[in-house]
MIFIKOL-942062 format. One record per residue: residue in one letter; x, y, z of N, C-alpha, C in turn. Coordinates in steps of 0.001 Angstrom, whole numbers, plus 500000, padded with zeros to 6 digits. Each point is the difference from the previous one (the first is absolute). Layout:
# residues N
AXYZXYZXYZ/...
This chain:
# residues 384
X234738633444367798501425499686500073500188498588500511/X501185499683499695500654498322500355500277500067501700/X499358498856500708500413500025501431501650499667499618/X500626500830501339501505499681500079500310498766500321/X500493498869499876500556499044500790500369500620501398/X499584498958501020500135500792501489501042498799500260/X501864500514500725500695499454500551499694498904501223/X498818499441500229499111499254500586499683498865499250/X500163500368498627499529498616499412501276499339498968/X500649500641499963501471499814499798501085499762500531/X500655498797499406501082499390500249501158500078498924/X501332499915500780501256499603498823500568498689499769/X500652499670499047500166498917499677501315499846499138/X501185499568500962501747500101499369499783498575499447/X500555500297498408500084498282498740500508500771499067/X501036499101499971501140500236498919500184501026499691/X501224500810501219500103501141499773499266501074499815/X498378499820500299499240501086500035499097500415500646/X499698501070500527498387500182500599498951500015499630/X498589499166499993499234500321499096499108500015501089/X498647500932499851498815500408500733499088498758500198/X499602499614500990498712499442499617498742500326500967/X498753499890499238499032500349500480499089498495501016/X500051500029501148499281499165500590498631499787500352/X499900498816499830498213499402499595500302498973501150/X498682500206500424499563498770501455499859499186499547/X499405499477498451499364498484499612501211499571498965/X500935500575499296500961498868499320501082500180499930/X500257501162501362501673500130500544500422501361499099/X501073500286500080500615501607499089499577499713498889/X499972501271499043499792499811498737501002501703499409/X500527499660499146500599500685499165499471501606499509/X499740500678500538499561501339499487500254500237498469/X501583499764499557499942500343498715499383498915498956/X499232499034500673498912498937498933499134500780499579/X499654500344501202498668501348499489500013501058498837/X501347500665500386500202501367499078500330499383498504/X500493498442500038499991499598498535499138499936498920/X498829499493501626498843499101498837499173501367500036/X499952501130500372499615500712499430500715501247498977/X501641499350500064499811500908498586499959499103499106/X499795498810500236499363499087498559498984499909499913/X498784500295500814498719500426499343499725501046499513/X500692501184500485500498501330499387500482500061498426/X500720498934499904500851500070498410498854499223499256/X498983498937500821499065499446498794498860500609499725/X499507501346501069499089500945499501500380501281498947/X501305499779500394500840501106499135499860499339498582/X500472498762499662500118499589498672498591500013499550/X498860499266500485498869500102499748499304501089499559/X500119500799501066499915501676499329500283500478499220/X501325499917499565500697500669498907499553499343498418/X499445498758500383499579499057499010498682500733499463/X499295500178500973498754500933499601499734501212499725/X501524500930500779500002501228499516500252500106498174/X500896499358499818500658499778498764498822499359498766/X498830499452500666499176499278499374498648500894499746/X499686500734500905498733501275499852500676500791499736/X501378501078499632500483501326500174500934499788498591/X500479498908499888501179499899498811499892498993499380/X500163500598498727500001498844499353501267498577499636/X501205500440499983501049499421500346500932499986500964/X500305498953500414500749500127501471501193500705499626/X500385500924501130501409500604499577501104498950500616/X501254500760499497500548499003500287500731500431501470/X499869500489500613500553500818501420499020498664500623/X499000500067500014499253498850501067500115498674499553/X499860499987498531500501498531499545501657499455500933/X500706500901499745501472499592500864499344499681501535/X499396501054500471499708499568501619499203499172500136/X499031499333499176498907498826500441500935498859499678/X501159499806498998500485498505499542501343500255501383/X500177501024500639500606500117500821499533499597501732/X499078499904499708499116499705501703499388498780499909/X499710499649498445499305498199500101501113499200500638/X501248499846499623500416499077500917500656500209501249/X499393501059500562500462500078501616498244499817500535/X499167501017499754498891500017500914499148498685500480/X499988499083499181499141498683500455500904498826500523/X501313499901498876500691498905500962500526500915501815/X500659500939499862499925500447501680498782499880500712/X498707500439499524498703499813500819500235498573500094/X500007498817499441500078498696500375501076499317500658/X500720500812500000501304499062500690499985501241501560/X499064500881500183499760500228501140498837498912500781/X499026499688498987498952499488500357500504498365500444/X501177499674499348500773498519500076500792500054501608/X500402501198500371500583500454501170499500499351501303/X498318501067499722498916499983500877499295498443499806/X500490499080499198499474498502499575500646499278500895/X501675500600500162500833498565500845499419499652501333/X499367500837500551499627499897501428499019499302500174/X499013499650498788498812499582500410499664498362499232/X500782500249499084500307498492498855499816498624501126/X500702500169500871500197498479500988498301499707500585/X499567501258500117498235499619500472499455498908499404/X498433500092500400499088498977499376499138500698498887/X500127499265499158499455500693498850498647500912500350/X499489499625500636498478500260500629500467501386500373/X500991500470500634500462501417500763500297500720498647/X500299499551499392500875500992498768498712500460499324/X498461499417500372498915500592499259500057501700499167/X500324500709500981499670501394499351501212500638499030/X500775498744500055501007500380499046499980498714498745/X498926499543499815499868498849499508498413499973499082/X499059499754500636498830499696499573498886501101500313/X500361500947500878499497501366500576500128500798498313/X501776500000500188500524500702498162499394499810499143/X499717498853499727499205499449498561498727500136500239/X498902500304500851498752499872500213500085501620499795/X500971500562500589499841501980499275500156500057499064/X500947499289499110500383499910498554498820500004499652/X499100498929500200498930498852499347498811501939499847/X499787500505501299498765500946500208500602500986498726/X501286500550499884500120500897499333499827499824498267/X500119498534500032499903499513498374498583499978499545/X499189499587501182498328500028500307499659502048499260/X500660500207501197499808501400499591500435500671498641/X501127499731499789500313500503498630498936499106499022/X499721498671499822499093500113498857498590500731500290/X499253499967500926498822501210499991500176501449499438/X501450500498500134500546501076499264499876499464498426/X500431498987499666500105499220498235498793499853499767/X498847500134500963498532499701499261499421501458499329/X500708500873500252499360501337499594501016500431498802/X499587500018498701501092500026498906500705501482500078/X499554500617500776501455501097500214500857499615500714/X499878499006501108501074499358500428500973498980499254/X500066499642499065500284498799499529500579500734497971/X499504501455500352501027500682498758498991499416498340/X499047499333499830499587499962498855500321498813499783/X500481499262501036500493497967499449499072499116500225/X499842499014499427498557499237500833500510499381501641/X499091499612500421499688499703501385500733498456500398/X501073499889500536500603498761500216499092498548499841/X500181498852499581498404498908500581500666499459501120/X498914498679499608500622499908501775501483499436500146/X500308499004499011501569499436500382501278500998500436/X499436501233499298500804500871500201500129500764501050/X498310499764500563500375501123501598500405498818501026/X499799498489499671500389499500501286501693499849499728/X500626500406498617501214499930499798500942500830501093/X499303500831500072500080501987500821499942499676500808/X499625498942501434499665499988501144501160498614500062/X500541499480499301500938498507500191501237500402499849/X500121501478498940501430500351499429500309501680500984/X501420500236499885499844501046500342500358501065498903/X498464500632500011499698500757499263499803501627500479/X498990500268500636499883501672500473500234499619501372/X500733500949500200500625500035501576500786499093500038/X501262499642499320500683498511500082500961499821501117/X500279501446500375500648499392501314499378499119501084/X498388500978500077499481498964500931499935498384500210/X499834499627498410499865498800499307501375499255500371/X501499500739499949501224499343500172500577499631501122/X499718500703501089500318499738501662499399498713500383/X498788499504499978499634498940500472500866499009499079/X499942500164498773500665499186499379501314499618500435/X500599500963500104501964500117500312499658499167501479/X499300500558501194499738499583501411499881498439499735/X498807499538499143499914498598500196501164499078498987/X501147500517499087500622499454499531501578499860501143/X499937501438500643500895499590501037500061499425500922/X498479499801500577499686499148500966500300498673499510/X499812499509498963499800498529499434501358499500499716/X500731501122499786501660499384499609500672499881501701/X499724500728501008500609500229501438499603498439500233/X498831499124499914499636499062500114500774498979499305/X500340500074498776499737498655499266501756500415500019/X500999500983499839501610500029500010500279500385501283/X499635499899500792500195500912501198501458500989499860/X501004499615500602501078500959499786500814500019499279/X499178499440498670500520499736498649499487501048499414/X498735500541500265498996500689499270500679501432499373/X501343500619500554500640500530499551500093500066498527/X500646498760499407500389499280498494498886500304499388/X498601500687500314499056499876499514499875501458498969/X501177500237500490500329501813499462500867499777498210/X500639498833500350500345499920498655499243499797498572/X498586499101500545498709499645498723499432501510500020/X499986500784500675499274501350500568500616501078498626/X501510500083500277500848500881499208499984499435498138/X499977499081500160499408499570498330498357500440499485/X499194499800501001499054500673499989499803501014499533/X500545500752500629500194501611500478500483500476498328/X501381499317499541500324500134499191499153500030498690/X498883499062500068499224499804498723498590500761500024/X499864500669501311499014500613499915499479500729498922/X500613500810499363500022500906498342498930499122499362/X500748498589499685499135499219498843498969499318500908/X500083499809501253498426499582500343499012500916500212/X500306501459500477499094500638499879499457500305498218/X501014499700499153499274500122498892499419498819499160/X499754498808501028499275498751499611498827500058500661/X499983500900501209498565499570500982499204501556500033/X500578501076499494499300501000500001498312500164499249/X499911499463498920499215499780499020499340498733500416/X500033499000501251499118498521499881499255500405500148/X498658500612500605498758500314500483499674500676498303/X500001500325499412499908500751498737499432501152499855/X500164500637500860499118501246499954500817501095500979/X500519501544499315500756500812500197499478500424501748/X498535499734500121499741500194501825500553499646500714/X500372498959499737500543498773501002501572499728499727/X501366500835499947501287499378499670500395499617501706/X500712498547499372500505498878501259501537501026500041/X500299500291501001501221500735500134501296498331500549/X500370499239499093500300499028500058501678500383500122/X500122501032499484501741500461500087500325500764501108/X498938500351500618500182500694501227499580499127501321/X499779498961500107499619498737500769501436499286500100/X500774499606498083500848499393500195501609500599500424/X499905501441499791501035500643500601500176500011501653/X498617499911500619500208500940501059500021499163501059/X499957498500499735500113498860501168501163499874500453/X500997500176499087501532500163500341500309500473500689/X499225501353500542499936501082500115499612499842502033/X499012499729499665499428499366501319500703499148500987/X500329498856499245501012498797500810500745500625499942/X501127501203499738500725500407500116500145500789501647/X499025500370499924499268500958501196500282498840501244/X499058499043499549499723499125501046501494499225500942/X500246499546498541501784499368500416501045500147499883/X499892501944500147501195500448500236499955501258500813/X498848500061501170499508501341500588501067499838501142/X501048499424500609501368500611500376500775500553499103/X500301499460499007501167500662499731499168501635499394/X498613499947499407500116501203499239499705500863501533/X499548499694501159499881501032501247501537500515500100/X501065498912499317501311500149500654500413501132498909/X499472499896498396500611500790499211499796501457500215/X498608500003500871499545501370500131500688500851501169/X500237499553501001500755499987501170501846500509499471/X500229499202499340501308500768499803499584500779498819/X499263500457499522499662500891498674501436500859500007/X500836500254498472500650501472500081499294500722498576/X500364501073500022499742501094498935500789499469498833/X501070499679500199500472499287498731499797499028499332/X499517498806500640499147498935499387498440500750499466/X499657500958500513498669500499499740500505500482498470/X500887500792499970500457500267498863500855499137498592/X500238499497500732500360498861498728498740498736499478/X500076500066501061498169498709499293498962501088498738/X499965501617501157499230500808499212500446499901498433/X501315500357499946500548500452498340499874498697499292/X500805498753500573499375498843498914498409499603499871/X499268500592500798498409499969499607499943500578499198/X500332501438499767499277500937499376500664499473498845/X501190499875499752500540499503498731499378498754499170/X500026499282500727498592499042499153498556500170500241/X499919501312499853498146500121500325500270501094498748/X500711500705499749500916500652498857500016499433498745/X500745498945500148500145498922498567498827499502499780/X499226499478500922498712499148499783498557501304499793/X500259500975500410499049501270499063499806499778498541/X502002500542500593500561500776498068499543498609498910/X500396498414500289499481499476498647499201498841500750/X498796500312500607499069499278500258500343498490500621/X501399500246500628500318498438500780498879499643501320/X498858499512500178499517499688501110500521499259501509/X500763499174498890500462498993501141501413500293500465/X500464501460499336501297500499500698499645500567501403/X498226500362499335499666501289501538499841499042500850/X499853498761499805499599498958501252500945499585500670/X501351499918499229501133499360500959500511501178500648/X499025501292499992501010501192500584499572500077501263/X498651499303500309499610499039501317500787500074501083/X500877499150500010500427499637501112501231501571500019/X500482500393499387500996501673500459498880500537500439/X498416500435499561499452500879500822499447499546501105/X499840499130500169499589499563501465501304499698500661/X501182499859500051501211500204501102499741501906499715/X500128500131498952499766501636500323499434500866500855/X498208499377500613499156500266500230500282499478501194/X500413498758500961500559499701501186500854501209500515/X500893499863499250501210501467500611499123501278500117/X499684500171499159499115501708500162498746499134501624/X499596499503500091498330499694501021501585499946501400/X500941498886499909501017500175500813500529501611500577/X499713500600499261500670501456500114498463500838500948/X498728499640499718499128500971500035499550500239501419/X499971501181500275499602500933501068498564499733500242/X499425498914501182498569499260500187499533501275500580/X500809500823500568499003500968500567499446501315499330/X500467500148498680499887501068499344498107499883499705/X499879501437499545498882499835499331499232499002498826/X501346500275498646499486499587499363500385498278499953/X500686499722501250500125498042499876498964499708500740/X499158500719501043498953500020500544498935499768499184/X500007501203498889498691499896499402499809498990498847/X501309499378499984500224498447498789499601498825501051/X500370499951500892499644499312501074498736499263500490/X498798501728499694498811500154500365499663499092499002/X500363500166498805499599499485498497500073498927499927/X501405499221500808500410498662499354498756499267501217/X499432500487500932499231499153500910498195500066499319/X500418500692498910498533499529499088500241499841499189/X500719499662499502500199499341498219498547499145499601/X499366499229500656499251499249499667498893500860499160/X499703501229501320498815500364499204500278500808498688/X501374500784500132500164500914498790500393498741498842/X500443499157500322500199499340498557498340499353499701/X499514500131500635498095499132499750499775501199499397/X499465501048500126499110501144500045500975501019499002/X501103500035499926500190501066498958499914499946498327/X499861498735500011499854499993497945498546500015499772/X499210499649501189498688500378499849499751501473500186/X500294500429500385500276501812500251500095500533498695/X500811499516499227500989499882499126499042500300498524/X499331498983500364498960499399498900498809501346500346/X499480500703500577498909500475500425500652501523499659/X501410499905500215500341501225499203500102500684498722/X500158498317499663500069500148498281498309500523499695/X499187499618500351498886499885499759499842501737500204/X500324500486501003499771501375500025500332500873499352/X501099499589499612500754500669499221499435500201499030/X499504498685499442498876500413498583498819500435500114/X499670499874500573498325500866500665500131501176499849/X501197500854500578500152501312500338501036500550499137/X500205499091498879501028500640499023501200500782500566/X500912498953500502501087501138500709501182500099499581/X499575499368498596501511499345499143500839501493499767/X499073500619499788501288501486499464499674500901500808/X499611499864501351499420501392500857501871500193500514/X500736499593500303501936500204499975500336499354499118/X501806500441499677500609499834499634500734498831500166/X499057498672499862500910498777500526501046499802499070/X500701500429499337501086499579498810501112500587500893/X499807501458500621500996500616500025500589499030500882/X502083500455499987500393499128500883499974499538500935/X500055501772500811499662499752501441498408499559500533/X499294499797499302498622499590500197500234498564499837/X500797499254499217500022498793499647500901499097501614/X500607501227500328500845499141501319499385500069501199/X499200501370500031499639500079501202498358499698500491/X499380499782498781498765499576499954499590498667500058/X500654498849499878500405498850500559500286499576501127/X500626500841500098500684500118501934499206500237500817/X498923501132499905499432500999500890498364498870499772/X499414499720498776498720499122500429500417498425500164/X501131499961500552500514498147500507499891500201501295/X500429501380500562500089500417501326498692500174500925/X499201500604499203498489500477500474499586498483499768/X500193499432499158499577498528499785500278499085501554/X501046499999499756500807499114501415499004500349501019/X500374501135500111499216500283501616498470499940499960/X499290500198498825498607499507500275498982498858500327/X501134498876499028500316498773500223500336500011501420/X500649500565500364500221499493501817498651500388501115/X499464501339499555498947500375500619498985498878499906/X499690499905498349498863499155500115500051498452500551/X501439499435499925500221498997501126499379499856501719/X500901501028500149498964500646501463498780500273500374/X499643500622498847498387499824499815499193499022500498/X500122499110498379499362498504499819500640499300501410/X500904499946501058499827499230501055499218500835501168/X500221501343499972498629500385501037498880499902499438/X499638499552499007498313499770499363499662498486499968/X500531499308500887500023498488499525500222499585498690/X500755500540499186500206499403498486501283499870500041/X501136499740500575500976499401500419500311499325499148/X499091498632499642500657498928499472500211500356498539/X499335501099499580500576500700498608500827499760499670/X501090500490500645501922500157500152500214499146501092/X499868499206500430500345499308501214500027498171499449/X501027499099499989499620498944500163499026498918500525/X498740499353499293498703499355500631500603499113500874/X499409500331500830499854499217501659499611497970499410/X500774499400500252499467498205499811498597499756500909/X499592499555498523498860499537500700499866499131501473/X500488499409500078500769499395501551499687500444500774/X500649501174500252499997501495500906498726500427500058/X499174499917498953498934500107500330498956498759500269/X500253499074500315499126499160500521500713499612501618/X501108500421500198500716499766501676499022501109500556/X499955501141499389499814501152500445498700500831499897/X498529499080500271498852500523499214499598500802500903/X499148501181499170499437501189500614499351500512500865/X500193500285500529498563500285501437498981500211499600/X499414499016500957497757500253499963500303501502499340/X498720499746499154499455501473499454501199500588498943/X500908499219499857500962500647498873500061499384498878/X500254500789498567499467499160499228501975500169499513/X500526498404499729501570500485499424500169500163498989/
């Protein structure tokens, strides 16, 4: 079970008309409880989509359209909210020295770097790699420069050192920097369909539309984490409800005749949506607890579950399990998605826990700067 929050480590906090919880930390002052319960139901919604991607991919042969509506329905809330939480947790630390921002910087990309390492040793064995030939080399150092597998990891340092560099060079101009951002954002569609295909080989797609959407997304976080603490704080049920219906209404239209870029501007209604509802939520309940638990490992479940993912597929065919149920039926189609995203999530969290009581930590963990390790060398008789 989820430890309770103990009234010991909690404080209140009256802004703009509202009370909002916060959870207190000795090293970077209060922090927001409902950050937590976000970013884990947005790692929640990207194991969910992922899943369903694979359920639908070993069990069925065509996507129905019940999940088709809910996946073009959650792409544009689950990653821009994960980033414009992550832009939140950015404002506080942006003014540092670049050197401090390491594990959110060059730590990121050196995990990126191991897991791309790792995934091609998976591409050297042609059941991994589906019957395609074997990337050469321009192409795997393409994979380690672009963000390719695992691209979030790949995008944080990026977003970190582009915000750092504008706080510098506009200082409290750097605002205006939101306007080149939103054109961006806007053209993402056609750049992800200019840069998906550069590396040339189906192993390796540059997720270039999901890079250029989601910076907006971020600085948004970053340079505007009053007012959205303020939007959440006065949250009502009726703004929850009206943002909800004009979402759903263009996540509706953009289903029914394949508008993409309708589901993208429905963006910004579901995330005021998604403020009011996290504004509303009960930190002490169980289940904001156990989103909570989640959102304080995102790292490892977003590292470790498409590899899971991948090892399932594999079983699946080993052990022929394509028709041992009824994956067509309906209720198998809704709830069988749901139920191995869930067992997913949480194993992913175990084996997080794991790999840091086994010294394999840095698995899921941002690499330590080399720096750090030369301030800090090992004791006689230890090998680091």
């Amino acid at each position: 079970s989820f430890d309770k929050i103990s009234p010991k480590l909690c404080t209140h906090k009256h802004i703009a008309g509202g009370t909002i919880l916060l959870l207190k930390q000795q090293d970077n002052g209060p922090r927001l409880e409902w950050i937590d319960v976000a970013k884990g139901v947005c790692i929640a919604l990207v194991v969910l989509g992922h899943t369903v991607e694979w359920y639908l991919r070993n069990f069925i042969v065509d996507e129905t359209e019940i999940w088709d509506f809910l996946l073009i329905g959650m792409r544009p809330l689950r990653m821009p909210l994960f980033f414009m939480i992550s832009g939140m947790l950015a404002a506080s630390k942006i003014e540092r020295p670049l050197s401090d921002l390491w594990s959110k910087t060059g730590g990121l990309y050196l995990l990126y770097c191991l897991w791309t390492f790792i995934y091609c040793l998976k591409l050297a064995l042609p059941a991994g790699r589906e019957g395609l030939p074997f990337p050469d080399a321009g192409q795997i150092l393409g994979a380690f420069m672009l963000p390719t597998i695992l691209w979030y990891i790949w995008a944080l340092p990026v977003f970190y050192l582009i915000a750092w560099i504008l706080e510098r060079i506009l200082g409290a101009n750097s605002v205006y920097a939101l306007l080149p951002m939103i054109v961006i954002s806007a053209m993402a569609s056609q750049i992800g369909q200019d840069t998906e295909d550069m590396l040339g080989t189906p192993l390796f797609i540059v997720h270039g539309q999901s890079i250029s959407a989601n910076l907006l997304w971020f600085y948004v976080g970053l340079k505007g984490k009053k007012k959205i603490i303020a939007i959440a704080a006065g949250a009502q049920w009726t703004y929850l409800m009206a943002a909800s219906t004009v979402a759903a209404i263009m996540t509706g239209v953009a289903w029914r005749w394949g508008i993409d870029r309708l589901a993208i501007i429905a963006t910004p209604f579901l995330l005021w949506a998604a403020l009011q509802w996290l504004g509303k939520v009960h930190v002490g309940s169980t289940w904001a607890r156990a989103f909570a638990a989640i959102g304080r490992s995102t790292l490892p479940i977003y590292v470790l579950h498409t590899f899971v993912l991948t090892a399932m597929s594999f079983a699946v065919g080993v052990l022929q399990l394509q028709t041992i149920l009824p994956y067509s039926w309906l209720p198998m189609q809704l709830a069988g998605p749901l139920v191995i995203a869930g067992f997913l999530t949480y194993a992913c969290m175990l084996a997080g826990t794991t790999l840091a009581m086994i010294k394999l930590g840095f698995l899921v963990e941002p690499i330590p700067s080399p720096c750090r390790w030369r301030r800090h060398p090992a004791p006689a008789g230890k090998a680091i």
